[in-house]
TORMI-750903 format. One line per 5 residues: number of its first residue (from 0); for each residue x, y, z of C-alpha. Coordinates in steps of 0.2 Angstrom, whole numbers, plus 5000, padded with zeros to 4 digits. Example, Ala and Ser with C-alpha at 12.3 -4.5 7.8 and 13.67 -1.06 7.14 Angstrom:
% residues 2
0> 5062:4978:5039  5068:4995:5036 .
% end
This chain:
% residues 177
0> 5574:5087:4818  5559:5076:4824  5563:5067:4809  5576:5060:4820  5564:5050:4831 .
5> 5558:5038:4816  5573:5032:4810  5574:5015:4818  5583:5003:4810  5601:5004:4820 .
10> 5615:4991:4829  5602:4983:4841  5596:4981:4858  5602:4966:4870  5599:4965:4890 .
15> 5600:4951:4900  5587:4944:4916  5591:4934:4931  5579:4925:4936  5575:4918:4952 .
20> 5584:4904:4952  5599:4912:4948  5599:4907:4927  5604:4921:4918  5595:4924:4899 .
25> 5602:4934:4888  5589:4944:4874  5594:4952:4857  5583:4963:4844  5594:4966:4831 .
30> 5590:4980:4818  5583:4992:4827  5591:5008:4838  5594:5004:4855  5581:5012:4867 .
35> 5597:5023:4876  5599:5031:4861  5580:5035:4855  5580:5041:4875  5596:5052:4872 .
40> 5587:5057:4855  5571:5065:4862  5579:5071:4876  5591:5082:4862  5573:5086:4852 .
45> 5568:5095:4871  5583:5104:4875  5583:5110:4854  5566:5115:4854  5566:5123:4871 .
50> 5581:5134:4864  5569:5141:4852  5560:5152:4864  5579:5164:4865  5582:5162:4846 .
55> 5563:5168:4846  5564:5182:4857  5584:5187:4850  5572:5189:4832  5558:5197:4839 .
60> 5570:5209:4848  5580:5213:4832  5563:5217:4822  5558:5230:4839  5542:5218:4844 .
65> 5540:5214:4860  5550:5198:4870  5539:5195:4881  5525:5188:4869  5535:5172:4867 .
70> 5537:5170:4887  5518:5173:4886  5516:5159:4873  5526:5148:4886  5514:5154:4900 .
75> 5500:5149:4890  5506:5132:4885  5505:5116:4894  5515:5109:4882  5528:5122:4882 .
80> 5530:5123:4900  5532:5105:4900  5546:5103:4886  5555:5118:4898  5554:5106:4913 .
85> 5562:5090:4905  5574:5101:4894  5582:5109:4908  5582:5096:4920  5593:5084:4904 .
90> 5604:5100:4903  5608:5101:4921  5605:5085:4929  5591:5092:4941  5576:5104:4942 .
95> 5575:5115:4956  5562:5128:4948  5548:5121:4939  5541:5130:4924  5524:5120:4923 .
100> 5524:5117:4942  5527:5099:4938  5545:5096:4940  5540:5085:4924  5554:5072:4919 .
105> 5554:5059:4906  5550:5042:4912  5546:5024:4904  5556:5026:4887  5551:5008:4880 .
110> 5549:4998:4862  5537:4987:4857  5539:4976:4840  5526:4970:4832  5524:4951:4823 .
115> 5526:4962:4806  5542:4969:4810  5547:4953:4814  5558:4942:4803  5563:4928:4815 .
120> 5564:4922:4833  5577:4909:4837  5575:4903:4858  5593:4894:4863  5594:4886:4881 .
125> 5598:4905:4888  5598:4916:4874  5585:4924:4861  5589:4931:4846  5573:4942:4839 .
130> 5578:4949:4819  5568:4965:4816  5565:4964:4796  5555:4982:4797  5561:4993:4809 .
135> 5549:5006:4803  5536:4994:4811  5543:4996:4828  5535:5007:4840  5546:5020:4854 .
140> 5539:5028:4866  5541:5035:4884  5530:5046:4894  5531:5062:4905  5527:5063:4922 .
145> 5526:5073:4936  5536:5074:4952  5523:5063:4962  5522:5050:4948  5508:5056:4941 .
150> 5506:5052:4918  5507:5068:4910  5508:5062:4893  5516:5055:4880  5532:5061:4875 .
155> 5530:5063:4859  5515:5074:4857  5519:5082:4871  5535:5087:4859  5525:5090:4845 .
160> 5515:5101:4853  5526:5112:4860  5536:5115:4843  5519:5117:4834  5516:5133:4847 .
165> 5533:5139:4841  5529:5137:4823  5512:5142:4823  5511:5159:4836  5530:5161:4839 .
170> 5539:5160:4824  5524:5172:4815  5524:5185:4828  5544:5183:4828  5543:5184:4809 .
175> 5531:5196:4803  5533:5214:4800 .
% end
């Protein structure tokens, strides 16, 4: 599923600025997914791999091991506590409880592209076209932070992390006979 998060190459991204004096300029980086919907793909990677802790528990159940190991796994996890925070405040708009004691959303979801990824740059009087020939060479990211605005992490690893918990402690003790 995280697989999801490097595929790049999509429809585009355009956006337009007003500048002080009122001129409007249009941008365009085509060739690449538009940031909204790398947002809306990590956000789905949260909520998925936050589900894991019932599918986990539902398992462990079934094969008589104790349930509350893999809430303990959550307790001991940073990570995990995290990827709860920003899953359940995408599935229901807000957080009123806070599982890391963050109230941790996802903020900053950007792109950056670099001069290899690059095929062209044509400036018009109010428009700039930017053709991405490597998409693979384009870089997304966003960061976590806390309710006081405070950089938790990155995203990503913050992600990665929490699955590798599952994979690593929960899925075994989930798992094993």
């Amino acid at each position: 599923m995280t697989r999801k998060l490097e595929n790049k190459a999509g429809t585009g991204i355009s956006g337009e600025n007003t500048f002080p004096n009122g001129e409007v300029h249009r941008f365009r980086f085509e060739g690449v997914i538009p940031v909204e919907e790398f947002q809306d793909n990590l956000l789905s990677l949260y909520v998925w791999a936050w589900s894991m802790k019932d599918y986990l528990k539902e398992v462990a159940k079934g094969l008589g091991k104790d349930p509350r190991y893999i809430e303990s796994l959550v307790d001991s996890s940073p990570d995990l506590q995290l990827v709860s925070d920003i899953a359940n405040r995408s599935k229901h708009g807000t957080l009123n409880k806070s599982r890391s004691g963050r109230f941790a959303s996802l903020s900053g979801v950007k792109f950056t592209a670099s001069q290899q990824s690059v095929s062209s740059i044509t400036v018009y009087a109010f428009d700039v076209v930017v053709n991405v020939l490597d998409p693979d060479q384009v870089e997304y990211a966003a960061s976590v932070l806390s309710d006081s605005g405070v950089e938790l992490g990155n995203a990503k690893e913050i992600l990665s992390n929490g699955i590798a918990v599952w994979e690593r402690r929960g899925c075994e003790y989930a798992t094993s006979a």
